[in-house]
C-alpha positions in Angstrom: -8.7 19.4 12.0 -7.1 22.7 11.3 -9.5 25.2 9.3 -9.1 24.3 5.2 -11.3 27.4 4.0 -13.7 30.7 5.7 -11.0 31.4 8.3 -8.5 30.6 6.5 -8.1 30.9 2.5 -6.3 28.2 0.5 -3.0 29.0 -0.8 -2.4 29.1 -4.8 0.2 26.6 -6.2 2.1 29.4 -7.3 1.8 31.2 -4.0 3.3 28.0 -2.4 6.0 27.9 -4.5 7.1 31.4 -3.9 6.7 31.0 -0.1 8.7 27.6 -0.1 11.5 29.6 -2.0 11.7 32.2 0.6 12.0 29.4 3.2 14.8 28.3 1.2 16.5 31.0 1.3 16.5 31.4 4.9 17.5 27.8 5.6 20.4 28.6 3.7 19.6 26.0 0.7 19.3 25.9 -2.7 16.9 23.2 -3.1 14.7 20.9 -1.1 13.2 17.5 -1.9 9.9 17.0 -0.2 8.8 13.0 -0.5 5.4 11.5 0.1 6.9 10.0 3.4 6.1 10.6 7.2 8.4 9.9 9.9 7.3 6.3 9.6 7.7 5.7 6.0 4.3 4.4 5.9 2.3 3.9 2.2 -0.8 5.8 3.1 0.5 9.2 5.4 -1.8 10.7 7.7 -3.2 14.4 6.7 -1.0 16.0 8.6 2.3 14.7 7.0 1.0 15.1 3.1 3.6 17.6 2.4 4.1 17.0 -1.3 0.4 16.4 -1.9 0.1 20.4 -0.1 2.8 21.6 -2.4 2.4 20.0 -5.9 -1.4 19.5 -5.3 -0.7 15.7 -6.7 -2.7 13.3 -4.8 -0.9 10.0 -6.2 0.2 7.3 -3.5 3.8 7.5 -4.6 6.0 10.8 -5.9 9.0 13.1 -4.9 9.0 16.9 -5.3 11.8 18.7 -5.7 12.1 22.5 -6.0 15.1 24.9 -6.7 15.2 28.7 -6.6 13.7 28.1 -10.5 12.4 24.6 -10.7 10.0 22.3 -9.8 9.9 18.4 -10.6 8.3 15.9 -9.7 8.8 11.8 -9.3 6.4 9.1 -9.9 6.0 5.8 -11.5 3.8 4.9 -14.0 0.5 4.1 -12.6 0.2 7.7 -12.0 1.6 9.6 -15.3 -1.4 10.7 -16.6 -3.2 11.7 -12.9 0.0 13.5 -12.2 -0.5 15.5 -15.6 -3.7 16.3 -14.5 -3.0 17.6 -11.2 0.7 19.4 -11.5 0.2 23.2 -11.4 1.8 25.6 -13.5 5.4 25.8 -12.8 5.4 21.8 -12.6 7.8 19.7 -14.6 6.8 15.7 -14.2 9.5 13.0 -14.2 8.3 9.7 -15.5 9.8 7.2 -13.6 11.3 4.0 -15.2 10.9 5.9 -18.7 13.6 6.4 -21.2 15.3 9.5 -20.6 14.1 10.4 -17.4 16.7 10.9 -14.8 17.6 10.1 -11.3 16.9 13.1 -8.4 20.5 13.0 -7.4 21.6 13.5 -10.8 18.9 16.3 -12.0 20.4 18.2 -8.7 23.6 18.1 -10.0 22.7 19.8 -13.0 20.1 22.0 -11.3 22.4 23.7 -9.0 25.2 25.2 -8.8 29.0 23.5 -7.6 29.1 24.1 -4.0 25.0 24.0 -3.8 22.7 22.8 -0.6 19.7 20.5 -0.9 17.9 20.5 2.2 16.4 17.3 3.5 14.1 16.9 6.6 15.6 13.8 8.5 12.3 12.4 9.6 10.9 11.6 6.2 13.5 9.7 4.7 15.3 6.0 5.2 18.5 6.3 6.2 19.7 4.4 3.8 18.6 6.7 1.0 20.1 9.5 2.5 23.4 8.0 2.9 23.2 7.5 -0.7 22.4 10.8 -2.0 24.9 12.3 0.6 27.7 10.4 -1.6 26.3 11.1 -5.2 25.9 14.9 -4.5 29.7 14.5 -2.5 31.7 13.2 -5.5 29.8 15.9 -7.4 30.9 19.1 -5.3 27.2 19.3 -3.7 25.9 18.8 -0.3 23.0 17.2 1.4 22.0 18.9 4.4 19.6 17.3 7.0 17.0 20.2 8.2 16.4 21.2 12.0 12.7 22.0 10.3 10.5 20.7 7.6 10.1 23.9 5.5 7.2 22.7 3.8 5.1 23.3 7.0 6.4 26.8 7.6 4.6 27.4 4.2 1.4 25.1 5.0 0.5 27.5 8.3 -2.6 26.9 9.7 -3.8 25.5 6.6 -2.7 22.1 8.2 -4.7 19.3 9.5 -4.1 19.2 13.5 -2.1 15.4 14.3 -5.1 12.8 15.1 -6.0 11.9 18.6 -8.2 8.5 18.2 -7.6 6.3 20.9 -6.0 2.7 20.8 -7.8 -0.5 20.8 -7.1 -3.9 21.8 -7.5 -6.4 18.5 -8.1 -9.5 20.4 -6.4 -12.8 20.4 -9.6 -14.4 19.1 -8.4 -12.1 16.3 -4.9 -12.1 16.3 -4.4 -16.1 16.9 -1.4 -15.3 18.7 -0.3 -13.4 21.7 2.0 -10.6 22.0 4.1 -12.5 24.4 4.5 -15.1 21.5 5.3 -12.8 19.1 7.9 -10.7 21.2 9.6 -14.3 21.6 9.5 -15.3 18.6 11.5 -11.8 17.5 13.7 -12.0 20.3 14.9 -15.2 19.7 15.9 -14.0 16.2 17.8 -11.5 18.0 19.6 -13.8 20.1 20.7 -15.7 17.2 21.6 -12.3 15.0 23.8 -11.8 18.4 21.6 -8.3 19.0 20.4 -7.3 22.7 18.1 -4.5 21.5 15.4 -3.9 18.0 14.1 -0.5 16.9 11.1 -0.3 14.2 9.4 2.4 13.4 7.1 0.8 11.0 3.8 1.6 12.7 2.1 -1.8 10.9 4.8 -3.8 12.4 3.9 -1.9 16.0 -0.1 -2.6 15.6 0.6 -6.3 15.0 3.7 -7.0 17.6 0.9 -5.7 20.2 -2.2 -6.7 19.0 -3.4 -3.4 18.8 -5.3 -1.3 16.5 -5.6 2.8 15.7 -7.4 5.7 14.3 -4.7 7.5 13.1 -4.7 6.5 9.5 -8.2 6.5 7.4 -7.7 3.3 5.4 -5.3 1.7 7.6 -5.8 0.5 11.4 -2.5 1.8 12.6 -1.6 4.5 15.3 1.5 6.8 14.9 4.2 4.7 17.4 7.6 3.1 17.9 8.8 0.1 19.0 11.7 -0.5 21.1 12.0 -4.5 21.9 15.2 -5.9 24.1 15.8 -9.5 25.1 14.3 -8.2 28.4 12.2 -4.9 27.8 9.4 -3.8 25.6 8.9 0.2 25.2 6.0 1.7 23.0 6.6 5.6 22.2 2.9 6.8 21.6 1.2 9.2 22.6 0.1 8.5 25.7 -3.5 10.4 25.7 -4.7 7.6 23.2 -4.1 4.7 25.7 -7.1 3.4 27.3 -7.5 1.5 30.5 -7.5 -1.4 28.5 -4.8 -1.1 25.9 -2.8 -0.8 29.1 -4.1 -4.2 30.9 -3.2 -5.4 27.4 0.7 -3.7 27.0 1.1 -4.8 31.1 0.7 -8.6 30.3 3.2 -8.5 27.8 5.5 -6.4 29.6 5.7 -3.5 27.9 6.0 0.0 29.1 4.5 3.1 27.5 6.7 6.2 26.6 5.5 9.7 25.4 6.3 9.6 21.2 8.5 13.2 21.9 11.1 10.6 23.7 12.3 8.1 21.0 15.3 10.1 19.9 16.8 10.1 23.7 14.9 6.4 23.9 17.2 5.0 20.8 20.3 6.9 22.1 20.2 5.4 25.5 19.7 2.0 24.3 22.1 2.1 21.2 24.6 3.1 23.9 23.8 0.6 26.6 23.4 -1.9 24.2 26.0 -4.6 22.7 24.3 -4.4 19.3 20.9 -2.8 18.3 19.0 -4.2 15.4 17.3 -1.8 13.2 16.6 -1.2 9.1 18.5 1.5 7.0 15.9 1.1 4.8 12.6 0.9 7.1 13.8 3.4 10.1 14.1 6.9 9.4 17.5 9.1 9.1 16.8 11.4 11.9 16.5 8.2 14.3 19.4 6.2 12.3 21.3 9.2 13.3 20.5 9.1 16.9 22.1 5.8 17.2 25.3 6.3 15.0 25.7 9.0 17.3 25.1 7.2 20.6 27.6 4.5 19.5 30.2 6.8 18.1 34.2 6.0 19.6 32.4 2.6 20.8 33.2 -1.1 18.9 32.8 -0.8 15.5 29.4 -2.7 13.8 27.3 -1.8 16.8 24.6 -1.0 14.8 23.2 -4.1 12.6 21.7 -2.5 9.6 19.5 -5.4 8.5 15.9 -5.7 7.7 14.5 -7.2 11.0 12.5 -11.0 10.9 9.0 -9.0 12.0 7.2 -8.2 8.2 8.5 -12.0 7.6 6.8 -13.1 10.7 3.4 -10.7 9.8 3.5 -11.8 5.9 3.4 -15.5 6.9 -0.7 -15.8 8.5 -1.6 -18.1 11.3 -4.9 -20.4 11.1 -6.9 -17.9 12.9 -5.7 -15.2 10.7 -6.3 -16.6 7.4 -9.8 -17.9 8.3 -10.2 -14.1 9.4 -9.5 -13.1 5.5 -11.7 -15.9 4.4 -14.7 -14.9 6.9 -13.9 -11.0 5.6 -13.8 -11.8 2.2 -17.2 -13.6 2.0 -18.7 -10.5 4.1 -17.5 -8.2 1.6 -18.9 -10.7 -1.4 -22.3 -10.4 0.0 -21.4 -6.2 -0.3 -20.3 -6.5 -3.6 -22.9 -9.1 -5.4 -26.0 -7.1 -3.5 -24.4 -3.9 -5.2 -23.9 -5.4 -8.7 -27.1 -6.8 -8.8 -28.8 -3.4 -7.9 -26.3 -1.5 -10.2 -27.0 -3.6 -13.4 -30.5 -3.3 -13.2 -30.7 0.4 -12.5 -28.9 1.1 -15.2 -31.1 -1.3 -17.6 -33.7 0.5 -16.3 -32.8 3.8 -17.7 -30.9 5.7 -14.9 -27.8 7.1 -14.7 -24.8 7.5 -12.0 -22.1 9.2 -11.4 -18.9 7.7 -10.5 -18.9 9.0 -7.1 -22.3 7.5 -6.7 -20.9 4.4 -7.4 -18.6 4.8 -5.0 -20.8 5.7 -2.3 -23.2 3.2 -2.6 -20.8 0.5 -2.3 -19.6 2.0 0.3 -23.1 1.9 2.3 -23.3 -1.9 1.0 -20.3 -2.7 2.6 -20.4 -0.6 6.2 -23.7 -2.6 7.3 -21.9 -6.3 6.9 -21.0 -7.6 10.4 -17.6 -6.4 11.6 -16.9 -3.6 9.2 -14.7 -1.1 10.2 -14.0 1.4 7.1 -12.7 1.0 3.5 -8.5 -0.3 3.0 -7.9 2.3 0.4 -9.9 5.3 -1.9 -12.5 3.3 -4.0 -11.1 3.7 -7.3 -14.8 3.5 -10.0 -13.4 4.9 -13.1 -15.6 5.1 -16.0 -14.5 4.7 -19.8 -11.4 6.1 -20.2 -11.0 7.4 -16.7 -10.8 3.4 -15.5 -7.2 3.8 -18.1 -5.8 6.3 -15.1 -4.8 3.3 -12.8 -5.1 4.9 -9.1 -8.1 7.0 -10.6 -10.0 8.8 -7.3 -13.1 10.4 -8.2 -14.0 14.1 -7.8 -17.8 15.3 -7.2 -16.9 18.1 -9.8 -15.6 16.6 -12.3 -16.3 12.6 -12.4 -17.3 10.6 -15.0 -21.1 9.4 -15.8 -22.3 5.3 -15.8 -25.0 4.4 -17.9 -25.7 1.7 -20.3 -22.3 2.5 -22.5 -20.0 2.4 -19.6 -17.2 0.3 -19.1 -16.4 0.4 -15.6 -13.6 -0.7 -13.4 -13.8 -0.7 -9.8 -11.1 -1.5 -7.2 -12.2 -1.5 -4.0 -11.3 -3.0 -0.6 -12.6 -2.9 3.4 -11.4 -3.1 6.7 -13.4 -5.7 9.0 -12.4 -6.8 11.8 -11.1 -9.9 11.2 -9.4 -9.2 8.0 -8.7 -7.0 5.3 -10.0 -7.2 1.2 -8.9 -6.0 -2.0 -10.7 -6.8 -5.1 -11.1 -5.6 -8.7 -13.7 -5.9 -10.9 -14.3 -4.7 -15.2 -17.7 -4.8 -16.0 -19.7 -3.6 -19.2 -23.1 -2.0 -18.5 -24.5 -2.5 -22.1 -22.5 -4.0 -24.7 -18.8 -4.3 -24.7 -17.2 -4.4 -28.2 -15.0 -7.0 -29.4 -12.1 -5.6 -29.2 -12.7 -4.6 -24.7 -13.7 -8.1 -24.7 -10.9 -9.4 -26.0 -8.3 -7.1 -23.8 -10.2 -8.5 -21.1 -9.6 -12.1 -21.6 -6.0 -11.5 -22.2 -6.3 -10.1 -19.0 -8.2 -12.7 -17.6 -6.3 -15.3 -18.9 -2.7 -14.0 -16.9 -4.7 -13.5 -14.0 -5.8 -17.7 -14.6 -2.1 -18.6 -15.7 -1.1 -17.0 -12.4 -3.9 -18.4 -10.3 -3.2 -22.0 -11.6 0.8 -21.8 -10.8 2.6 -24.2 -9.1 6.1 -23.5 -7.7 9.1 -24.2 -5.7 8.4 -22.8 -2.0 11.1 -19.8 -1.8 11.0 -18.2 -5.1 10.8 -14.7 -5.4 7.9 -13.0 -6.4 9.6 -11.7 -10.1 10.2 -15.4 -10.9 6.2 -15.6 -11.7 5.5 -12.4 -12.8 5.8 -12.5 -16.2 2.6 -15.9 -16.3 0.5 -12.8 -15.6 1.6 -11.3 -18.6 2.2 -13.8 -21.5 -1.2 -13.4 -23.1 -0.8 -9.6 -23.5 2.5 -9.9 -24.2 1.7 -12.5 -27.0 -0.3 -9.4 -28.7 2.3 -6.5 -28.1 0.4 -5.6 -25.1 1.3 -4.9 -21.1 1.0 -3.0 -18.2 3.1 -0.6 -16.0 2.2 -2.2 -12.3 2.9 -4.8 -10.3 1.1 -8.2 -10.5 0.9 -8.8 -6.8 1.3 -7.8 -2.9 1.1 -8.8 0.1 -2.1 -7.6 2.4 -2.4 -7.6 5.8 -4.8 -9.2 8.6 -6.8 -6.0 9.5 -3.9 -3.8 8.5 -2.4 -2.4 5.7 -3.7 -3.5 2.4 -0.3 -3.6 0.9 2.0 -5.6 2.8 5.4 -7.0 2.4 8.2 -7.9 2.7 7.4 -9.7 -1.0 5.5 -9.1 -4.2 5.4 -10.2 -7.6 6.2 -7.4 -10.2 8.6 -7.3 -12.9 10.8 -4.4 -11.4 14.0 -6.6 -10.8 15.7 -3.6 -9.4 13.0 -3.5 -6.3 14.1 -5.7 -3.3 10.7 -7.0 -2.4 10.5 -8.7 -5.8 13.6 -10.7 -4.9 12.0 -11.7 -1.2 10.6 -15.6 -1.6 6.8 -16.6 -1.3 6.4 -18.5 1.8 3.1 -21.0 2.9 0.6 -19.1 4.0 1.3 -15.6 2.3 -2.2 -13.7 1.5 -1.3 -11.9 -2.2 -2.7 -10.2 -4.4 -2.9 -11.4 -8.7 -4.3 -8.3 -10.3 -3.1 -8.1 -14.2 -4.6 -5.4 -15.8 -4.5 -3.6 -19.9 -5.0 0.3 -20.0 -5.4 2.5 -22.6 -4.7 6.2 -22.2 -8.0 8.2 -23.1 -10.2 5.3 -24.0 -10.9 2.1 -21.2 -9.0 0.4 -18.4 -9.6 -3.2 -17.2 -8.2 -5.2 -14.2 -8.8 -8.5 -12.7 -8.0 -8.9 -9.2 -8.7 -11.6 -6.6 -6.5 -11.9 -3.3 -5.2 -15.6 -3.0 -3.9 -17.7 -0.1 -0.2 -19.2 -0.9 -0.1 -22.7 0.6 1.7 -26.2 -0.2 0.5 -27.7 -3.1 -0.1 -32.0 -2.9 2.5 -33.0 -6.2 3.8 -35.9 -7.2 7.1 -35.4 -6.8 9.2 -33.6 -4.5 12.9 -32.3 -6.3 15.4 -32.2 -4.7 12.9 -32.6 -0.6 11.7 -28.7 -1.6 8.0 -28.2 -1.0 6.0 -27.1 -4.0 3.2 -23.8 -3.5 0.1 -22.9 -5.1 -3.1 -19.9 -5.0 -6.2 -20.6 -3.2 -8.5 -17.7 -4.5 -9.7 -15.7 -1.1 -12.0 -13.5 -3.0 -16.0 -14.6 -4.1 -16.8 -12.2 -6.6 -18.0 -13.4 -9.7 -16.7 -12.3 -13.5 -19.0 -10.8 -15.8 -19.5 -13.2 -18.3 -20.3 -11.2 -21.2 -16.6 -9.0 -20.9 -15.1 -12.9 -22.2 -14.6 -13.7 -25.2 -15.0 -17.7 -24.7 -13.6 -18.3 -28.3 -9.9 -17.4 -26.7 -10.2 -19.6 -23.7 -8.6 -23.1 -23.6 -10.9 -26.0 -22.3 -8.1 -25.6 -18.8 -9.3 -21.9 -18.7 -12.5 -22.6 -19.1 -12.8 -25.3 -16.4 -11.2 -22.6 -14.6 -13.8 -19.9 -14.6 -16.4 -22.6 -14.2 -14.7 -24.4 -10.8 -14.0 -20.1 -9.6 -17.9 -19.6 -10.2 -19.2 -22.8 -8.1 -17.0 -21.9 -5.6 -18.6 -18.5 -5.6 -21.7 -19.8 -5.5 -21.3 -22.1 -2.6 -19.2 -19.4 -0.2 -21.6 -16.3 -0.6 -25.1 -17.6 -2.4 -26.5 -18.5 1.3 -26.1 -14.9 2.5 -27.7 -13.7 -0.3 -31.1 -11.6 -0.8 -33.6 -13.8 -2.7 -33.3 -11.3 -5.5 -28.8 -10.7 -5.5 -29.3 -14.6 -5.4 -30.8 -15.0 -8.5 -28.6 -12.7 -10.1 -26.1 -14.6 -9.4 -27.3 -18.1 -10.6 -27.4 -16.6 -13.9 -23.9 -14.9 -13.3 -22.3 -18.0 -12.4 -23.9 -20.3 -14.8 -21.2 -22.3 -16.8 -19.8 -20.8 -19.8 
């Protein structure tokens, strides 16, 4: 890692800003957008790519910058409105996505600059299917997009930035994986021989790790490793960089026939093959412009509709689990049970004993629970232990200096996940460490009673995850009451703990909402109530989708259903039984036995105990 302090001081925001400007100006621009993507459009972006974060100092998952010569805005959606408020340094307007009022970046520009004005782009950290689309809005409106031959963003961020990581490559092995690479690469390519396509690009580095059964180092919560993927009916080339293969990730890439290309190559890679190729398969919206590009310009004078600009049958392939694999996320999840019930048990009676934490303890310690069951590898994402009114900020992180305090008046909500190496969790749990009052109890059970609506579904196999959305909602929304997030995604088998191609969320506009839930889909069902300044709660469990056993079958279509993944129990006393029907009460009861019976074996004689109580009947 580059130095972040003694050598070298840490910039100011307003510093930054200035600098950027005068990078501007010399790039000939009067405005750049700065996204929270990498060259791989991945969710969670290595150091080294988190631009935005280095120039708004906003930390959120999701956001876009943009800065004029006078202005700076930023993007995000609502899970992060009031971290962003927090964060955003002087000179910061926020944009509240999705809110009335709050406008599009395409359309701000337009009345940001001047007719005849430049916004700068770096090609590499957009889709090119979003660029396309800006290039037209800003057209019509007498403005132009121009790609940069430079990100200016690291001209400003010097030797402040974090050096590229060098972990080597590991072999995640069929025992793991359930299926070969040479299954997988013929599974794809027959897709391609019925889309009528000789030759696949992805640059989703998820889709890379999992085509080749391999794992990385290069992301902190994420096994991945910075790559690309060129696949032909006959060929198989990984771009990488070639330091981080070991002896045996190449016995592993030489079975399935695939050869290993420096990363620095894949712009020449994708030109030669787009040009030697009768039709090359990649994703608008998944593949970056700069590569996009590359290929348009490789096939330019040739046959028209050389390029197929289609989302390619590999996330589809991923979503849907093999045998092995799901057993993998059961195995995982009753590891990271035996993490989690040791550390409530210890937590509760701490606290009744008088002590205090803060959240960053609480983080740590459950941490330490989790890295000494068998097969961890590291945590899927931040822990997020927000205390009281910090649990309302919905991707809260804790900070040493100023995190909140957990004692016996505490509400407490914690979502948390862990890599292991056969599978990945994610699990949320609200819990009260004295007495809750009515009114938290009874937000809760709203709560909890979507999150039993949703778990108890059954429904046609190909309908789309917004279809179902709203079963997480109805008991909140039968009070006035809601909340700004989605209800479910997709996770990975040890890989990213957010996963598509589907989810279930009420943002119609969003294409994974409209992609159908298959058999054998791991999701998540997290419904959750926040109030801003006062308490958050969330209930989440991952599920397996499989076929449900129904009476009838309309119309020969299978029917689906959840199998809860996840052996945490609820804490009883956050439920206020009086609200429950006799169904949703059975519910709880059959989720608790079940706990019980997966995770009580593993147990300490004394987290055991704890739990009989826990999971008593209501």
């Amino acid at each position: 890692m580059a130095a972040h302090g003694g050598k070298v001081a840490p910039k100011s925001a307003e510093k930054k800003l200035s600098e950027l400007r005068d990078e501007m100006v010399k790039a000939h621009v009067d405005a750049v957008v700065v996204p929270t993507a990498d060259p791989h459009l991945m969710e969670n972006v290595p150091d080294f790519c988190k631009r935005r974060e280095f120039i708004s100092g906003f930390t959120g998952s999701t956001g876009t910058a943009v800065v004029t010569t006078s202005e700076a805005a930023l993007w995000t959606d609502g899970r992060y409105f009031l971290q962003a408020e927090i964060q955003l340094g002087p000179g910061w307007t926020l944009m509240k996505m999705e809110t009335k009022g709050c406008p599009k970046i395409p359309d701000w520009l337009c009345k940001a600059i001047p007719e005849g004005g430049r916004v700068g782009v770096d090609p590499f950290c957009h889709n090119d299917s979003q660029i396309r689309s800006w290039q037209k809005n800003l057209q019509e409106a007498g403005r132009e997009l121009v790609l940069l031959k430079a990100n200016l963003v690291d001209h400003v961020w010097g030797s402040e930035r974090p050096s590229p990581p060098k972990g080597s490559l590991r072999v995640h092995h069929i025992e793991l994986a359930g299926e070969s690479s040479t299954s997988k690469f013929a599974r794809v390519r027959k897709a391609m021989d019925e889309k009528g396509v000789n030759a696949l690009v992805t640059s989703d580095v998820s889709e890379v790790a999992w085509m080749l059964n391999l794992r990385g180092q290069d992301e902190l919560y994420t096994p991945i490793f910075i790559s690309y993927l060129i696949l032909t009916l006959h060929e198989a080339i990984l771009y990488v960089d070639t330091e981080k293969v070991t002896d045996e990730v190449r016995r592993q890439l030489d079975i399935c026939g695939c050869k290993v290309e420096p990363i620095e190559d894949i712009l020449g890679g994708v030109g030669a093959y787009a040009n030697a190729s009768s039709k090359i398969w990649m994703s608008g919206e998944q593949v970056n412009c700069a590569i996009f590009n590359e290929a348009r310009q490789a096939c330019e004078g040739q046959k028209v509709g050389k390029i197929v600009d289609d989302e390619t049958p590999i996330k589809l392939f991923m979503a849907v689990k093999n045998e092995v694999e799901i057993e993998g996320m059961k195995e995982a999840h009753i590891r990271d049970a035996v993490a989690i019930i040791e550390f409530l048990y210890w937590l509760e009676n701490q606290v009744a004993s008088g002590k205090t934490f803060t959240e960053v303890d609480v983080d740590r310690e459950l941490t330490a629970r989790r890295a000494v069951q068998p097969g961890f590898v590291g945590l899927s994402f931040p822990t997020i232990a927000g205390a009281g009114p910090n649990g309302a900020v919905i991707h809260y992180h804790a900070e040493e200096e100023s995190c909140g305090t957990v004692d016996k008046h505490t509400l407490l909500l914690i979502d948390s996940g862990a890599q292991y190496d056969c599978g990945t969790t994610d699990v949320t749990r609200t819990l009260h460490l004295g007495e809750p009052t009515s009114y938290q109890k009874k937000c809760f059970t709203r709560v909890l009673q979507g999150h039993i609506q949703m778990d108890m579904a059954r429904f046609p196999e190909d309908t789309p995850g917004m279809a179902i959305d709203g079963l997480a909602r109805m008991y909140l929304w039968r009070v006035g009451l809601d909340y700004r997030h989605g209800t479910g995604h997709g996770v990975g088998s040890h890989l990213c703990v957010h996963e598509g191609p589907m989810s279930i969320s009420h943002r119609y506009h969003l294409k994974n909402t409209h992609n159908p839930l298959k058999a054998n889909m791991i999701v998540s069902n997290e419904p959750g109530y926040y109030e801003d300044g006062s308490f958050g709660v969330r209930v989440e469990n991952l599920a397996l989708i499989k076929e449900a056993h129904t009476e009838h079958n309309f119309g020969g279509v299978k029917f689906l259903e959840f199998e809860p993944i996840t052996y945490v129990p609820l804490q009883k006393k956050m439920i206020a039984a009086e609200l429950l029907s006799q169904e949703q009460t059975q519910w709880v009861n059959n989720y608790h036995a079940q706990v019980w019976d997966k995770v009580s074996p593993r147990l300490s004689d004394e987290a055991r105990e704890w739990l009989r109580v826990g999971v008593a009947p209501l």
